[in-house]
Structures are given as C-alpha cells and as structure tokens.
C-alpha positions as CSV (number, residue, x, y, z in Angstrom):
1,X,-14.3,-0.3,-18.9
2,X,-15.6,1.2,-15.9
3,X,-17.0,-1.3,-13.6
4,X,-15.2,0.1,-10.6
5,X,-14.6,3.6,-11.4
6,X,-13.2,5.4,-8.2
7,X,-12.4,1.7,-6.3
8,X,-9.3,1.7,-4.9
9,X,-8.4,-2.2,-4.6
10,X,-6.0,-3.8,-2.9
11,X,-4.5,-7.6,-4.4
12,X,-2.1,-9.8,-2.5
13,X,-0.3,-11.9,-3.7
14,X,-0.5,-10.0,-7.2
15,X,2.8,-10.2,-8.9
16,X,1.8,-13.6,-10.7
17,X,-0.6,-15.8,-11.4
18,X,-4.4,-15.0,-10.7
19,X,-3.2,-12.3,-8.5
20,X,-1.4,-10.6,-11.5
21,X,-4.6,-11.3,-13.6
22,X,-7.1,-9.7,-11.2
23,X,-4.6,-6.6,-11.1
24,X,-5.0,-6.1,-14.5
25,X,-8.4,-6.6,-15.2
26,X,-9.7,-4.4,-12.1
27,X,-7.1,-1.6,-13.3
28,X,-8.4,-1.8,-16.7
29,X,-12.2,-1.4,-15.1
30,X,-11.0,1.8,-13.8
31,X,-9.7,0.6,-10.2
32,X,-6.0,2.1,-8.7
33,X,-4.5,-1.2,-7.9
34,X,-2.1,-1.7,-4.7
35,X,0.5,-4.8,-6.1
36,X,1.4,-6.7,-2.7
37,X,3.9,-9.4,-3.0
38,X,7.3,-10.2,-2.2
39,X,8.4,-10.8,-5.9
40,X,10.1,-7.9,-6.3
41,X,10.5,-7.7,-9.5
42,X,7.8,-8.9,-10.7
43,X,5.7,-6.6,-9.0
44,X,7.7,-3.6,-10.1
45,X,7.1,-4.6,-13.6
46,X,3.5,-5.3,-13.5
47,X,3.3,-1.7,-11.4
48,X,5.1,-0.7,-14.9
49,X,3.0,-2.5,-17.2
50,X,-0.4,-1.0,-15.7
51,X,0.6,2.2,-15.8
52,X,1.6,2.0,-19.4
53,X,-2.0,1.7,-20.4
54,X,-2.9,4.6,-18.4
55,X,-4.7,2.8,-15.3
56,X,-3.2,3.8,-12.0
57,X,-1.4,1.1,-9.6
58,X,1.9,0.7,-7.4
59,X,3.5,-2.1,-6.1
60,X,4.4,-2.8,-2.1
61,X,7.0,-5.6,-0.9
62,X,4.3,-7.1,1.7
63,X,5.0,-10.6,3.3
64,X,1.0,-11.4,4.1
65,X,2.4,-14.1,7.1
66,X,3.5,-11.2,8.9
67,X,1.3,-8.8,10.3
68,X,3.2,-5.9,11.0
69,X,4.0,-5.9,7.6
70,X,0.2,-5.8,6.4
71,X,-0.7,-3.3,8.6
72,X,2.0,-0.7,7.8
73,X,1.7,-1.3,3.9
74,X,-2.5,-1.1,4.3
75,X,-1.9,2.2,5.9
76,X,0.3,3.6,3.3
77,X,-1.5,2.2,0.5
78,X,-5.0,4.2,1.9
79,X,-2.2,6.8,2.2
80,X,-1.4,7.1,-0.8
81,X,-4.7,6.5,-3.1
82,X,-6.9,7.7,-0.5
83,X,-9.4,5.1,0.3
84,X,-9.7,1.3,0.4
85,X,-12.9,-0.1,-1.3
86,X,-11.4,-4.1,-2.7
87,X,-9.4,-6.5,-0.7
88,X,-8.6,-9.7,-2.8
89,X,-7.0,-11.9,-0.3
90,X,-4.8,-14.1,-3.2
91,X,-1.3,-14.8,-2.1
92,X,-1.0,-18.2,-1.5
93,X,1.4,-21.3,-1.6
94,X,0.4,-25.1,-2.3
95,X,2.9,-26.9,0.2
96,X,4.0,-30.0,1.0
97,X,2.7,-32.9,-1.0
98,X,2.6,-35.3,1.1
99,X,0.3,-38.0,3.1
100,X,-0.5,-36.2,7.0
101,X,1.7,-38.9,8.5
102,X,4.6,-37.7,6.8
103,X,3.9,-33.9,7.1
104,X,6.2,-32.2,9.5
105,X,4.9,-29.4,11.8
106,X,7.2,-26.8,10.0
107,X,5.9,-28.1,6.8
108,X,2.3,-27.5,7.9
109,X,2.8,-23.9,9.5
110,X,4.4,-22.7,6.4
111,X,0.6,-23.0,4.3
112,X,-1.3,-22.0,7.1
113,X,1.2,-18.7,8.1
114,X,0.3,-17.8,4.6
115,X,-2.7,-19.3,3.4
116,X,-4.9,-18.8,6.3
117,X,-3.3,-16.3,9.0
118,X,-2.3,-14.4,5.8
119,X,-6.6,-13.7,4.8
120,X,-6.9,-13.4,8.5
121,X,-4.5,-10.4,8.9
122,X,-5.8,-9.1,5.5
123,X,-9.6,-9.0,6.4
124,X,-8.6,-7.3,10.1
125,X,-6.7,-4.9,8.9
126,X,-9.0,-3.9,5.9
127,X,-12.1,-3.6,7.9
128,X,-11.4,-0.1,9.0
129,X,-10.3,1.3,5.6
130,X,-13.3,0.1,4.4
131,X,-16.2,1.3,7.1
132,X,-14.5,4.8,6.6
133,X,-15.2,4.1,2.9
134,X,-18.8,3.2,3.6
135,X,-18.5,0.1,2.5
136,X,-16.2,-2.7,0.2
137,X,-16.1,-6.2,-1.0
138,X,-13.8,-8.7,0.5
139,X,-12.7,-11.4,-2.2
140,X,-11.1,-14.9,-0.2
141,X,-9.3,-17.1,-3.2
142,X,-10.4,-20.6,-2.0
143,X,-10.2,-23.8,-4.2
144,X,-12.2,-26.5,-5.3
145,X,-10.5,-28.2,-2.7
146,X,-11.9,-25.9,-0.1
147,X,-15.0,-27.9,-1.3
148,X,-14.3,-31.2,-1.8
149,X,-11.2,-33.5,-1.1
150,X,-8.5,-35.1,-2.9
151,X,-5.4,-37.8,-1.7
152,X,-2.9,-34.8,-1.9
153,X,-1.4,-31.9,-0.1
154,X,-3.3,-32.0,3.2
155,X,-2.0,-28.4,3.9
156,X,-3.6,-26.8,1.1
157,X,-6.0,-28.5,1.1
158,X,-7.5,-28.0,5.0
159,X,-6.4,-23.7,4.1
160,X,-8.8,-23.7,1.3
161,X,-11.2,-25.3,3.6
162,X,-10.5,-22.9,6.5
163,X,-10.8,-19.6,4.2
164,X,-14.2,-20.6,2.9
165,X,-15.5,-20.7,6.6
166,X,-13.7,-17.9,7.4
167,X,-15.3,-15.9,4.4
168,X,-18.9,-16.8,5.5
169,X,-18.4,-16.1,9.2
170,X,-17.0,-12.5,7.7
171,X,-19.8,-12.1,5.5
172,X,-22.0,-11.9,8.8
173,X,-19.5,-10.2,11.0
174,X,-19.6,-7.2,8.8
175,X,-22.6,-7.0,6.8
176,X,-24.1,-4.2,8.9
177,X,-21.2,-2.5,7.8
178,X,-22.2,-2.8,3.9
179,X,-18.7,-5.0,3.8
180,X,-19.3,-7.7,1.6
181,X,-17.1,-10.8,1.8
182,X,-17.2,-13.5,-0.7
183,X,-15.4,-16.9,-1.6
184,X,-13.9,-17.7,-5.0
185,X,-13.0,-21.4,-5.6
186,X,-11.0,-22.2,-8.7
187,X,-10.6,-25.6,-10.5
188,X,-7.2,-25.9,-12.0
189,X,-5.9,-22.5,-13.2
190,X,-3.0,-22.4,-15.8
191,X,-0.5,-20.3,-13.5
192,X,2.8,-21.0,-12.4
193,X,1.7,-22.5,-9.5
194,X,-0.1,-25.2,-11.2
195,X,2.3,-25.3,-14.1
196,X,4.6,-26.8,-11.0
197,X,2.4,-28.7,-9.0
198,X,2.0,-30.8,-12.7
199,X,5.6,-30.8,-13.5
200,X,6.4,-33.1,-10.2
201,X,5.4,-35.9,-12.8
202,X,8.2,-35.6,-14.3
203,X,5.9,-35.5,-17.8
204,X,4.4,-31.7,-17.9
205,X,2.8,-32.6,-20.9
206,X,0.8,-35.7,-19.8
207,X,0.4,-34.4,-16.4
208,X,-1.7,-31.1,-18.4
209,X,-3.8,-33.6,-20.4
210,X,-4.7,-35.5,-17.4
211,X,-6.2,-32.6,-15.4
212,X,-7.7,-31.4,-18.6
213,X,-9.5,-34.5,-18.5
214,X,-10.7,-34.0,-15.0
215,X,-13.1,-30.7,-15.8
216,X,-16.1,-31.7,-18.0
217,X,-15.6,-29.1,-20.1
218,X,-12.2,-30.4,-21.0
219,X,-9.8,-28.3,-20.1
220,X,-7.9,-26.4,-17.1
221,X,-8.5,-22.5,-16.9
222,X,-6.8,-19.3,-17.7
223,X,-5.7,-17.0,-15.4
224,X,-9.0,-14.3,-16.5
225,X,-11.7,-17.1,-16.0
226,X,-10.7,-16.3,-12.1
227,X,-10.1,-12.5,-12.8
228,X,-13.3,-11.5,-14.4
229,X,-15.2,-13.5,-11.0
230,X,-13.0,-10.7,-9.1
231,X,-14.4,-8.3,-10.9
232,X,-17.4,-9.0,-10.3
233,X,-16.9,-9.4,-7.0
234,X,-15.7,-6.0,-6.4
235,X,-18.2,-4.5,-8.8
236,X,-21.7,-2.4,-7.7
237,X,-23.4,-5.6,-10.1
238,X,-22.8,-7.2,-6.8
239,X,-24.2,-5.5,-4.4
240,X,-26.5,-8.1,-2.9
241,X,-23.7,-11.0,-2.9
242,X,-22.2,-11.9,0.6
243,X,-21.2,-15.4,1.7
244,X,-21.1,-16.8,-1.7
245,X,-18.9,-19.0,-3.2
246,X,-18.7,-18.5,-6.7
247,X,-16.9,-21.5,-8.4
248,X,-15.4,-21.3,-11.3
249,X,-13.9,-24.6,-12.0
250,X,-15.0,-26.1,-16.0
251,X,-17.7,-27.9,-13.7
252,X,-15.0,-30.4,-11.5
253,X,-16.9,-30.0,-8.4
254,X,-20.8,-31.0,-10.5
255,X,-20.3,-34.3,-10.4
C-alpha cells in the first residue's frame, strides 16, 4: 500500500487506458497523481474517483504534442504537490493503418508529434523537477512493436521503436543524476485503444480470439498487467534498474 509513499508522479496520457490504470495503482501505493490528458472529462472523473478512496491526485488539460503546454502544466503540477519524483510518459495514439507507400506526411507527423516529440518534451521538461528532487524514475510506454515488426501501422510502429532508443540513451544521459529511465513494452493490452484497432475487422469478437491466440499464454492483457510494471518502475525495489525494457507481453515477443 505504500510502495511510493511521498512520490509525487506525474501520468500522461492518464485519462484511459493503461494511463488511467497506472494512475490508480500508483495513487493507491501512496503516490499524488498529476492526470494529464486532453479527455476532459474523463480526467475530471478519474481525478474524482481517486480522491474518493482517499489517495491524493488532480487532473491537467495537457496536449503532450505541444510544448508550451507541458512545460507550463509541469511547473504547476511541482507547484502544487511540491516535488516531481515519476514521469510515465503514456499518452499515445496508434495512427494510420496503412502500407508506407500510402501513408501521407500529415498522417505520419500526427504519431510522431505525439508518440515521440510528446516523451521528448516530457523527459526535457522533467529533468529539472527531478534533480531538485534528488532523483526519479522516467517510465517510456513502448510496445512489442518497439521490438519486433509487424505488416501494419508503420507510424506506430517506428515511435515505439524510436522511444525505446530514446529511453536507453536517457538512461545514460542522466544517471549521474540518480534519474532512472526505463522502457515498458506491452503485448496487446485490453484498452480502448486496442478494443478499436480490433474492431476495424468488422468482427470484434473474432478479431479478440485471434490476438488471444498470438500470446502463448493465451490471452491479451488487462490494463494492471502494464500498471503494476509502473509501479515498479517508480518504486525504491528499483533502484538499480535503468535502460531496461521490461516486457510484459503473455510471452509474444519469446518466440
């Protein structure tokens, strides 16, 4: 229940999906929580929904492809809770699905403004909060597909690639700093992203049984299977981790 006590964390991307699961799970290990997304709503509920339970987090309208935008809400998040200890860089969009020959330029900006540039901004404008803080853990949300390759979404698929890199050349860049930045590469998650990405079959339900079938273990993931690696991430238990990528992912990428 107390895995990061005193943490203040910061999630992008955190209204839905494994964003909204990392929120919860790193307020309910004792961490104030700064919601950043540009779901309104959303955000305002989960903001509602923590503090229910007694944990401590608020939600910021932050558009990660702009970086004005990050660096004003990043100062008044440290503003308001007092520190910055966690940056989970989550938000994230899948794109185009579409061979490279047909992908238009506007098409391929729109992943990396917010898939790449959007960590980018994130990690540069978290590094001070944290040195003043003595130290912190950068968490990157990658993919299995920043591993390995697949005939689909190009986009995605070469920002997932790019964050991993990014991660390890951060892990370097700051580890005299006691900043720690680590890679988290998920196989298929249950979230609404995914739930979409499968429904472009036009059969939900076969389209969930065929990328069951693609992890030995059966099945796709839940939302927590990513959350609790976040966690971890953050916690003190991982103290000597940098550079990693921890893949969680029902063993897709073992084969």
């Amino acid at each position: 229940m107390n895995r990061l006590a005193g943490k203040v964390a910061i999630v992008t991307g955190g209204a839905l999906g494994l964003g909204r699961a990392s929120v919860l799970r790193m307020a309910g290990e004792g961490a104030r929580v700064a919601i950043l997304d540009v779901l309104d709503a959303e955000g305002a509920a989960l903001e509602m929904e923590v503090r229910a339970t007694g944990a401590q987090a608020r939600y910021w309208h932050c558009d990660v492809a702009r970086e004005a935008e990050i660096a004003l809400v990043f100062a008044e998040v440290v503003a308001h809770f007092g520190r910055l200890d966690i940056l989970v860089n989550n938000a994230g969009v899948s794109g185009a699905d579409k061979p490279t020959h047909e992908i238009t330029e506007a098409e391929w900006d729109f992943v990396q403004s917010i898939n790449v540039k959007g960590v980018f901004f994130g990690t540069k404008h978290a590094i001070a909060y944290l040195r003043a803080a003595g130290g912190g853990s950068i968490i990157n949300l990658s993919s299995i597909y920043g591993l390995v390759g697949a005939p689909d979404v190009p986009p995605y698929h070469a920002s997932k690639g790019a964050v991993r890199l990014m991660t390890k050349t951060d892990a370097l860049c700051y580890a005299p700093d006691r900043i720690r930045a680590n890679s988290i590469h998920p196989g298929f998650i249950w979230t609404p992203m995914v739930e979409k990405f499968l429904g472009k079959s036009g059969d939900a339900a076969l389209a969930r049984k065929a990328a069951d079938a693609l992890h030995p273990l059966g099945h796709i993931g839940e939302a927590d299977d990513i959350a609790w690696g976040a966690v971890y991430l953050a916690s003190d238990e991982a103290k000597f981790v940098t550079g990693a990528e921890l893949v969680i992912d029902g063993g897709y990428t073992a084969r």
